[in-house]
N, C-alpha and C positions, 0 to 999 in steps of 0.2 A: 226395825221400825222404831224411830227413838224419836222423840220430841225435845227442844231449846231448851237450856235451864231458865230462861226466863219468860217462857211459857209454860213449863215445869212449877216455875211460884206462882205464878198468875194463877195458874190452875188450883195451887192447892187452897190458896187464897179463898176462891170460889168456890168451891168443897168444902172447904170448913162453913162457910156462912150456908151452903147448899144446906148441908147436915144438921143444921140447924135451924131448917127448916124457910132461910130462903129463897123462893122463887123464883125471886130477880138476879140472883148472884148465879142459881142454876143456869136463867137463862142465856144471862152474859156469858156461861161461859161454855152453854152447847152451841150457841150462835158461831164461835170462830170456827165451827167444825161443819157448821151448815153445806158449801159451796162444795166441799169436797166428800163428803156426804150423799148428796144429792149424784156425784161421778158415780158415786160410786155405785150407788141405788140403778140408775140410769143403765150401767151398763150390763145387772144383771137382768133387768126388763125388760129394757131399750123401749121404755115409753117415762119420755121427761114428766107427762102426768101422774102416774103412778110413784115416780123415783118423788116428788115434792111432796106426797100422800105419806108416802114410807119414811122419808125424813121425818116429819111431824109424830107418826106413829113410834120412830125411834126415840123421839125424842120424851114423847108421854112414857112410855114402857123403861126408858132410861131415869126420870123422874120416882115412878114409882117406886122404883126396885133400886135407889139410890142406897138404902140401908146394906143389901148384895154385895155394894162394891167395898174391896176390900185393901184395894191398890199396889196386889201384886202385879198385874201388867195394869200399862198407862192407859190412861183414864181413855185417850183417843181409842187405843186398839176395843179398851171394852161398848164405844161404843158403836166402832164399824162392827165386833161380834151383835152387838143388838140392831143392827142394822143386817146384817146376813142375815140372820134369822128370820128377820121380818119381812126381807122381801123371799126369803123358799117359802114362808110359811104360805104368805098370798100365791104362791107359784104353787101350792101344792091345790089350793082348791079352783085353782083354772088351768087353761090353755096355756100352756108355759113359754110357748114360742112365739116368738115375733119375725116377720121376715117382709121383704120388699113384694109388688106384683110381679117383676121381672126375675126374681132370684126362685120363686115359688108356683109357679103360672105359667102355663102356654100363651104367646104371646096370641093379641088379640088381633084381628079382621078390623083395618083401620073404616072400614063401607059399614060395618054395622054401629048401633049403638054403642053409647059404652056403659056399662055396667052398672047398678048402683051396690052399695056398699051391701056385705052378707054378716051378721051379726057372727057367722062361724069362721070368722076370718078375723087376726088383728094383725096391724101391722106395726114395722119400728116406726117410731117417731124423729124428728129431727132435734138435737140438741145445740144448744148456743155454748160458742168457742170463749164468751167472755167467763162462765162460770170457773173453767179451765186456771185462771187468773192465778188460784190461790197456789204459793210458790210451796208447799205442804203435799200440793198433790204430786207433784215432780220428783220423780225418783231414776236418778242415772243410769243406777243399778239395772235397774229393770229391763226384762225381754223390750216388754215395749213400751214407749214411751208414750206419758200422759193423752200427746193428742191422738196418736196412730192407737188408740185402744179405747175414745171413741169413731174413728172412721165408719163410715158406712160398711165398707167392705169389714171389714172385722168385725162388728158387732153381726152379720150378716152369716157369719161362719158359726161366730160366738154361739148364735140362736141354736145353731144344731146341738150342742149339746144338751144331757142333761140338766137340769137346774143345780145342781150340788159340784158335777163336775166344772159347771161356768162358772159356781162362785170360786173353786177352787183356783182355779186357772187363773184368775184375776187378781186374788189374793195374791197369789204366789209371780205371774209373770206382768201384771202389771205396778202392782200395788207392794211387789218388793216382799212381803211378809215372809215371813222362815215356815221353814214344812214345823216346827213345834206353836210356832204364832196359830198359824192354818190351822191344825189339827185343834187349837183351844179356840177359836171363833165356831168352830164346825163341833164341835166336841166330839172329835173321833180320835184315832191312834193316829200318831207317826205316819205310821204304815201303812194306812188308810189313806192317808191326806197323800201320799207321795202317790201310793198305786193310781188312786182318782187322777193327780195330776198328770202320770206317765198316759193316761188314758184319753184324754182331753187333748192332750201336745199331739198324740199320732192322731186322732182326729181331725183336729184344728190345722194342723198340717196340709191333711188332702183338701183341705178349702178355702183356705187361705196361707198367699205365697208373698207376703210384703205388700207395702205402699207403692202405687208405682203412681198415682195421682198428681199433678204440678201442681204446687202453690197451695200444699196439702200439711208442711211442716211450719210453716209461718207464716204469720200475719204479714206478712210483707207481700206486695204483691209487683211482680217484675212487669216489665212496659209490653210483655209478647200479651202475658193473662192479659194485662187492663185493655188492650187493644180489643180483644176476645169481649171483655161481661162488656165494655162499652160497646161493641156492635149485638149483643145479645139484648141489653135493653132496649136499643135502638128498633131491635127488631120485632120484638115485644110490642111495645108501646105502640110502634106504628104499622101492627099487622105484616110486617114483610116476611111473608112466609119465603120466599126467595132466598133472604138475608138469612132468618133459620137458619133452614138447612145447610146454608154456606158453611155454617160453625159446627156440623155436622158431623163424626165421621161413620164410614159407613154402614158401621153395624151398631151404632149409637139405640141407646133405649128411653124411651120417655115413658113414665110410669104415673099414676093420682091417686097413690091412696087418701082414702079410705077404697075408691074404686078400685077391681082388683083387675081394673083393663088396663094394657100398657103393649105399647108398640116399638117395633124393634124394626133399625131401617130405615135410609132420608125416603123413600119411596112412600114408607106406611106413614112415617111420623107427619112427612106434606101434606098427603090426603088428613091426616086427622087434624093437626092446628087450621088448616083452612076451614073445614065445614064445623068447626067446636070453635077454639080459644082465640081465631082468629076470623070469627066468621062476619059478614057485615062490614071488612076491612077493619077489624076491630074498634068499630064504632059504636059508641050508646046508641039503642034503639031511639029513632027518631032525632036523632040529635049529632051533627058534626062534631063531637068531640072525643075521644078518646077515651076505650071503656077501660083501660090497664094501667097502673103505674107502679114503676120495683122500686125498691130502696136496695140496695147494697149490705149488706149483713158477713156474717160467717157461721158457717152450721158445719159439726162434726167434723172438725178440720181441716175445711175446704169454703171456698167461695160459694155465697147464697144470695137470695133477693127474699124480703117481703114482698107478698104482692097485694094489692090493694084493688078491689073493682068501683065501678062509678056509680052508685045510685041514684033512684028518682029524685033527691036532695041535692043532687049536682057536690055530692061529697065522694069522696073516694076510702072506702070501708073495708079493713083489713079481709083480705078473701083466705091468707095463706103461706107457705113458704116454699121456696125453688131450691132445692139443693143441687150442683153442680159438679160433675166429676169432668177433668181438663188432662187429658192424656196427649203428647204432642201437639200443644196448641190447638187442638179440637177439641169439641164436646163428646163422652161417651155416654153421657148418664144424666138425665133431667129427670128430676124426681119433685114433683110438686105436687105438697104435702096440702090437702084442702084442709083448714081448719082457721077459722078466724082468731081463736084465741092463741096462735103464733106468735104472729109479729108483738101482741106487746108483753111474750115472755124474751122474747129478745131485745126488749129494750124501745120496743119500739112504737110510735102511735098508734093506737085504733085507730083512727082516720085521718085522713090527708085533705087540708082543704083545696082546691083548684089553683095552678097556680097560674 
C-alpha cells in the first residue's frame, strides 16, 4: 500500500502546517481520503450511515492524537488503522451483523400483512457506485476488486463473519494491505492477522462463490439490461403488474427493508405488488395520476432506481431506493430499501416536481 510522490509532498506539506496547529491544512488534507474512507467504513458495517458517522469520528480521533503520528507508515494507512478501530469499537457495543430479509428470514405468506420494522433487526444498506470514483481505492492486486467487494452478495457473506475477522479479510483481500500492514492496523502479530485471515477465506468461501450478476462490473450498460430497467420502470410507474412479473425469473425475491417481509416466487411477488405497491392501479388516492416515479441510479455495483411517491402537494417526495440484481436478462433480486433520506445521498433530489 504506497501512495504518489506527489501526494507524498502534498501530504507532508499539510502535516507540517497540521503540526502547527492548523485545522485547515489538517482538513485539506483528510478530506482526499474521505470517499475511500467512507468504502471502507461501509463495508465493515454495511450501513452507508454509520460508515459517514465513522469517517467524521476518524477524522476527530485522527486530529487529536495528531502529535502520535510519527510517519513511519503513511499517513493514509494510519488513518484507515484509526478507522478500523473506530468502526470494531462501535461493533463491539452492538449487533454486529447486518444481513437482507431474504438472506436471513423465512419467506413471507404474500395474503398476509406485511410486517413492520423490529428494533432487533438491522439490516444492510445500499451504497452509491459514484463514491467508488476515487482511482486510490482500485487495487489490481487484490482478490477482489473495488466494486465486487461492495456487491450485495459479498457484503452479505461478509456479515457472517466475525467483526475482526471482516476487518481482516478486507484489509488483506480487498484493500491489498500485507499480512505486516494488517497486523499494525489491528495491533496483533503476524500470526494472528494470517490465522484470522486463513479463517474468514474458509468461511467466506462456503458463502460466497463469485459475481455472477449482469451489468455488475461497469457503468456501462448493454442494450439486453436497458431493454430490462426500461420495461421495469414502465412497469412500475404504470402499475402493470403483468409487465412485473415478465422480468421475473422464477424463484426471484423481493424484499423492504427496514420490513423484514420478503417474498420469493412470480406467484407470491404478483399477489403482493398488486394489493400493496401497486394497489389502486397505482394511482394517487382520489386522483388519476400516478402515485410512483424512479430515476435510474447505481447501488453496490449494479443497476438502481430512486423511488419517489406522490403527495397531497401533488409533489413526488423521495420514498427510497430499488436495488437490482439481473442474472440472464431477468430479475433475481428486488430489494427496495424504504428510506427517504436515499436518493439525495446518491446524488439525488428530495423531490420531483410533476412532469
Amino acid at each position: 500500500m504506497s501512495d504518489s510522490p506527489d501526494r507524498k509532498s502534498e501530504e507532508t506539506q499539510h502535516l507540517d502546517a497540521a503540526r502547527n496547529g492548523d485545522a485547515g491544512q489538517f482538513s485539506e488534507l483528510t478530506e482526499l481520503y474521505r470517499r475511500e474512507l467512507q468504502v471502507h467504513c461501509y463495508r465493515i458495517l454495511g450501513s452507508i450511515h454509520e460508515a459517514e458517522d465513522l469517517v467524521q469520528e476518524t477524522f476527530l480521533r485522527a486530529w487529536k492524537r495528531l502529535a502520535t503520528y510519527e510517519g513511519r507508515a503513511p499517513f493514509r494507512a494510519w488513518l484507515y488503522k484509526i478507522a478500523t478501530n473506530a468502526c470494531l469499537d462501535l461493533l463491539d457495543q452492538k449487533r454486529s451483523r447486518r444481513f437482507l430479509p431474504n438472506t436471513n428470514l423465512p419467506r413471507s405468506d404474500p395474503h398476509t400483512g406485511i410486517s413492520p420494522p423490529t428494533p432487533e433487526m438491522t439490516w444492510l444498506e445500499p451504497f452509491p457506485d459514484e463514491w467508488l470514483i476515487d482511482p486510490s481505492a482500485i487495487n489490481p492486486e487484490a482478490r477482489y476488486t473495488a466494486s465486487e467487494g461492495i456487491s450485495l452478495s459479498f457484503l452479505t457473506a461478509l456479515q457472517v463473519l466475525p467483526p475482526r475477522q471482516r476487518a481482516v479479510l478486507i484489509l488483506r483481500d480487498v484493500l491489498d494491505f500485507s499480512a505486516s500492514e494488517t497486523a499494525e492496523v489491528l495491533e496483533i502479530t503476524v500470526s494472528s492477522a494470517n490465522s484470522a485471515l486463513h479463517r474468514a477465506r474458509t468461511t467466506l468461501a462456503e458463502r460466497y462463490h463469485g459475481r455472477t450478476p449482469e451489468a455488475s462490473t461497469t457503468s456501462l450498460i448493454d442494450q439486453r439490461t436497458q431493454w430490462l430497467l426500461d420495461h421495469f420502470v414502465q412497469a412500475w410507474e404504470t402499475a402493470d403488474v403483468d409487465g412485473l412479473v415478465a422480468l421475473l425469473k422464477a424463484d426471484a425475491a423481493f424484499a423492504m427493508p427496514p420490513s423484514p417481509s420478503w417474498y420469493q416466487g412470480r406467484a407470491a411477488i404478483r399477489v403482493f405488488v398488486a394489493a400493496t405497491v401497486f394497489a389502486d392501479e397505482g394511482m394517487f388516492p382520489g386522483k388519476a395520476v400516478q402515485r410512483w416515479r424512479l430515476l435510474l441510479t447505481r447501488a453496490n455495483g449494479s443497476p438502481a432506481f430512486a423511488i419517489y411517491q406522490r403527495d397531497k402537494k401533488n409533489e413526488y417526495q423521495a420514498f427510497g431506493l430499488i436495488a437490482l440484481t439481473i442474472v440472464e436478462d431477468k430479475l433475481t433480486q428486488i430489494i427496495s430499501f424504504i428510506d427517504p433520506s436515499l436518493p439525495p445521498r446518491f446524488y439525488l433530489p428530495p423531490t420531483l416536481k410533476i412532469r
